[in-house]
C-alpha positions as CSV (number, residue, x, y, z in Angstrom):
1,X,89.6,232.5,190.8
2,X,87.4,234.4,193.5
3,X,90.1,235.6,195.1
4,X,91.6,237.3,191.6
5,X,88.2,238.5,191.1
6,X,87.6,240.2,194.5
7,X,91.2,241.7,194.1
8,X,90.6,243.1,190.5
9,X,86.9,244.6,191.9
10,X,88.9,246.0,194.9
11,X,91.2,247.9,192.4
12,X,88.5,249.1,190.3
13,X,86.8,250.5,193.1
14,X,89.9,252.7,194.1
15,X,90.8,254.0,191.0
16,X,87.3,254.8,189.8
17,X,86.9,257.8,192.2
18,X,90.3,258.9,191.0
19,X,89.6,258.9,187.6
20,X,86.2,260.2,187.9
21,X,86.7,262.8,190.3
22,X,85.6,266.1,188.0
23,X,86.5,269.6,188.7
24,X,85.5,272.9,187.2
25,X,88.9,274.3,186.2
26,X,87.8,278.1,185.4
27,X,85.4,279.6,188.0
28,X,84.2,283.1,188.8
29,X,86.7,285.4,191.0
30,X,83.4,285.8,193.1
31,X,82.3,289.9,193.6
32,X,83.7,292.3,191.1
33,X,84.0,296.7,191.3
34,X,81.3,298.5,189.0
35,X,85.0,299.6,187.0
36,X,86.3,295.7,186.8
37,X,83.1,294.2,185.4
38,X,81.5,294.8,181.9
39,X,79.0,292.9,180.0
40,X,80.3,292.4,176.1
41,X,78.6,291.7,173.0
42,X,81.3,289.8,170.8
43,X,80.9,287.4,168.2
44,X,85.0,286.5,167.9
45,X,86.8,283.9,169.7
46,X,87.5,284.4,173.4
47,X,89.9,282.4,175.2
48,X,91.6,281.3,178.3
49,X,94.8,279.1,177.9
50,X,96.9,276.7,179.8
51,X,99.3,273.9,179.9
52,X,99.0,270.2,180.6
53,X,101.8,269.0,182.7
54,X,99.7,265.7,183.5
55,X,97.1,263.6,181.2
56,X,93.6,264.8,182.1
57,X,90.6,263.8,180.8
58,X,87.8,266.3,179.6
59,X,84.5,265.0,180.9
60,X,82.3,268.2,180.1
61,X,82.5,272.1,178.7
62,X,80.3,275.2,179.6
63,X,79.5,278.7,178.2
64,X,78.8,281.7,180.6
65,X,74.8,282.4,180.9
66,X,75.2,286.1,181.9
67,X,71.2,286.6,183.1
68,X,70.8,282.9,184.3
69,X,68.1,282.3,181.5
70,X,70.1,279.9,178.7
71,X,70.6,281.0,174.9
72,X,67.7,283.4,173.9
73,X,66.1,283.6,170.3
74,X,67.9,282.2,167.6
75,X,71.5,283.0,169.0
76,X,74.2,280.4,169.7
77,X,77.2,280.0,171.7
78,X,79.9,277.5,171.1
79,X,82.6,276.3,172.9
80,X,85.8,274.0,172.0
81,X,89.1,273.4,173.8
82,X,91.7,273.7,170.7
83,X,95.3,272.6,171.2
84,X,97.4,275.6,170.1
85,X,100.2,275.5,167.6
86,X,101.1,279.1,167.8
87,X,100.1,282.4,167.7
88,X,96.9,282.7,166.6
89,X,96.5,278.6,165.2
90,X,95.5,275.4,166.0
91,X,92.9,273.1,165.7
92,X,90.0,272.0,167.9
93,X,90.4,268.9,170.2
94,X,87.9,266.3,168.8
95,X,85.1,265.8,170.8
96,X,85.0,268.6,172.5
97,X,83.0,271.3,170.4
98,X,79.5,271.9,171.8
99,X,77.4,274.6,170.7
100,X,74.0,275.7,172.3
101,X,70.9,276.9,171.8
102,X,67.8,278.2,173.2
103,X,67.1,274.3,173.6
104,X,70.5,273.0,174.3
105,X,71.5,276.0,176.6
106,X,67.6,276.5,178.1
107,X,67.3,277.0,181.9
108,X,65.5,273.5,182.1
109,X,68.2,271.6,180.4
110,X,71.2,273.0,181.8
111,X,73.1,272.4,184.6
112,X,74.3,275.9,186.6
113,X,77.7,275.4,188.4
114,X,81.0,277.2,189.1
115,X,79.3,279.6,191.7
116,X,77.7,283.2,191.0
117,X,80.0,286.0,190.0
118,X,77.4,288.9,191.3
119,X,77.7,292.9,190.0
120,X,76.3,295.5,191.8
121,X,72.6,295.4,192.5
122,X,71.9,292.1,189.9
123,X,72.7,288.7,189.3
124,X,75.5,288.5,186.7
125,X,75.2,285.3,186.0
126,X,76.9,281.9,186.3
127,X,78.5,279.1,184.2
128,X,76.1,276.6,182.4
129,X,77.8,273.3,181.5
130,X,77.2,270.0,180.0
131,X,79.2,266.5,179.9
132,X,80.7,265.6,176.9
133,X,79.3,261.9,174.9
134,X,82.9,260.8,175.8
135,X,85.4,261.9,177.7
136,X,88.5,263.3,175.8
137,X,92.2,262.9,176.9
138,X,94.3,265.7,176.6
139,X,97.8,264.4,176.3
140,X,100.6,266.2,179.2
141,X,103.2,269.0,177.9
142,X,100.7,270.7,175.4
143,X,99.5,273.5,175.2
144,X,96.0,274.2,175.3
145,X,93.2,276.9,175.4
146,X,89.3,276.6,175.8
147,X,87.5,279.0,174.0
148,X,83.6,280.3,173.0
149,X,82.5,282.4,170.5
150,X,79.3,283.6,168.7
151,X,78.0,286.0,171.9
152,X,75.6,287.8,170.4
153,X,73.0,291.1,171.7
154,X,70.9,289.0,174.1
155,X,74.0,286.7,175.3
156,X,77.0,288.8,176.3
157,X,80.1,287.9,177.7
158,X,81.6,289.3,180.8
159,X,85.1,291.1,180.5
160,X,87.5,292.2,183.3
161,X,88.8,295.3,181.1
162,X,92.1,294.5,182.6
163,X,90.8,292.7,185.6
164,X,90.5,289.2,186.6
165,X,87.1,287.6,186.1
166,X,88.6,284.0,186.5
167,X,89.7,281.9,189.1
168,X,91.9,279.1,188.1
169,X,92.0,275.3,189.6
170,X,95.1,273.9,188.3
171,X,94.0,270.0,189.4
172,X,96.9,269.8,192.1
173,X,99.3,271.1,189.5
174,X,98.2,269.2,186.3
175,X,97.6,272.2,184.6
176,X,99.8,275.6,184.1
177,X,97.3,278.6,183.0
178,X,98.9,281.2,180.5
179,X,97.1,283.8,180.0
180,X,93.7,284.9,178.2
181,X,92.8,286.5,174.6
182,X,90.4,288.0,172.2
183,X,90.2,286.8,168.4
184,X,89.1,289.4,165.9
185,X,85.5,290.2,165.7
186,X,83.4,287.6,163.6
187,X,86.3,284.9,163.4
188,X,85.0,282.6,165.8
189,X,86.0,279.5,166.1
190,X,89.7,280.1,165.5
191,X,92.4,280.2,168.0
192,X,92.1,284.4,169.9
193,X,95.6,286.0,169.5
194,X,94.9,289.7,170.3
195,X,95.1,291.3,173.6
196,X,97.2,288.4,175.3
197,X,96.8,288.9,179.2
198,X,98.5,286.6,181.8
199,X,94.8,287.7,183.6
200,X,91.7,285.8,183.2
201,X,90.0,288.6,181.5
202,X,87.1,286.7,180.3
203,X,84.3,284.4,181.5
204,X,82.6,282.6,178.4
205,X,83.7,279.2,178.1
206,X,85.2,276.5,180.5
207,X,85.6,272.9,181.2
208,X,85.6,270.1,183.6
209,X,88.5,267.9,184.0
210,X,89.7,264.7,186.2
211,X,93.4,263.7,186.2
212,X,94.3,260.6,184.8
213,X,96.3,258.4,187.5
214,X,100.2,258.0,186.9
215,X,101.3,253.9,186.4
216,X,103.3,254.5,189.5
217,X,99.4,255.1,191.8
218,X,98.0,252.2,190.0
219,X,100.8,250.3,190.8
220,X,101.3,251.6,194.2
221,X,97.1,251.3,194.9
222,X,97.8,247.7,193.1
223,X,100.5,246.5,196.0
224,X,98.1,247.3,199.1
225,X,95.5,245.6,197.6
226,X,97.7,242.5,196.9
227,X,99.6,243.0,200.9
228,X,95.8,243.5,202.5
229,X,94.4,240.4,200.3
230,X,97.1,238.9,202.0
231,X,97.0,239.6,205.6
232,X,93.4,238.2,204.8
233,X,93.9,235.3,203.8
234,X,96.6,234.7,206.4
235,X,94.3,235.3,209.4
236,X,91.9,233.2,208.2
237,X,94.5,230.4,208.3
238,X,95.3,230.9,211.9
239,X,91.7,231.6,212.9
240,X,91.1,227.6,210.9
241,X,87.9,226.4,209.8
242,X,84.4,227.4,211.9
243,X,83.2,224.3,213.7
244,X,79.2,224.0,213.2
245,X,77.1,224.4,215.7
246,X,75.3,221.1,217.0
């Protein structure tokens, strides 16, 4: 009974990093040209999409905090991964809708990550996220997009105008990114279908994700656990029992 309980706390203990490992799957490009970079005051859905080829679990989501100083006034900013259906439709991803204020998306409650993207002579800003109650699976061979509305006057958005703003981590190939769009003004919270760019055009919303581990890792992580418990035990028959000291 030890044994089987050392060997099930061995296992536990090597797949834990793998499902836990989270990464920040839409970043910053880093620098941008005066003529690439634009600060945007849009209240209609904005979004980036891509592809599962693997199950991944969603652990957190984030908005862009272009001045580095959270939600100000009374303006919010939301932000939902929606599996899309089509053109234009689809239906958020439950779980996974957080929208922030100036005391959900506040400097001192935040967490900044995903690196600086910096415009001439100021700070741009930088990616402000938080971790979900639960994390949410997103099934493989769907498509997907995250996306953040409500940017109002004192939270703007930053737009490529036809440039990349977005660097892409595709989690060792678990995920296929397709392109970007823009909803129509005032219809956030719907799926963005204008304007579709196989660029990341935008930075306003994004996510962190861990890939789930395929049966075939478990099992294989499973069999050297087993083989090692093994060659354990084994030595410690030749070895025989300790003599006590006398």
């Amino acid at each position: 009974m030890r044994i089987r309980s050392t060997g099930f706390l061995a296992i536990a203990a090597l797949l834990l990093p793998m499902a836990q490992a989270q990464t920040l799957v839409f970043t910053p490009v880093g620098s941008a040209p005066p003529s690439a970079f634009a600060q945007t005051v849009f209240s209609g859905s904005l979004g980036l999409f891509f592809t599962t080829n693997q199950d991944v679990w969603v652990t957190s989501v984030g908005y862009w905090d272009i001045g580095l100083d959270g939600i100000q006034g009374a303006n919010t900013v939301a932000v939902a991964i929606f599996q899309v259906t089509g053109t234009g439709t689809g239906s958020i991803v439950q779980g996974t809708e957080k929208t922030f204020n100036s005391v959900t998306g506040g400097p001192s409650t935040g967490t900044l990550t995903g690196g600086e993207l910096t415009a001439p002579g100021s700070t741009a800003g930088e990616f402000r996220v938080y971790n979900l109650a639960d994390p949410v699976e997103l099934s493989a061979g769907t498509n997907f997009a995250v996306v953040a509305w409500y940017y109002g006057p004192l939270d703007a958005d930053a737009n490529g105008g036809g440039s990349a703003l977005t660097s892409f981590n595709s989690l060792g190939g678990a995920l296929t990114f397709t392109g970007s769009a823009y909803g129509n003004n005032n219809d956030g919270g719907t799926v963005p279908e204008n304007g579709f760019s196989p660029n990341g055009l935008y930075l306003a919303g994004t996510f962190a994700a861990s890939v789930i581990p395929e049966p075939s890792d478990c099992a294989a992580i499973l069999g050297a656990v087993v083989l090692g418990m093994a060659a354990v035990r084994g030595m410690r028959r030749r070895q025989g029992p300790s003599v006590a000291a006398v």
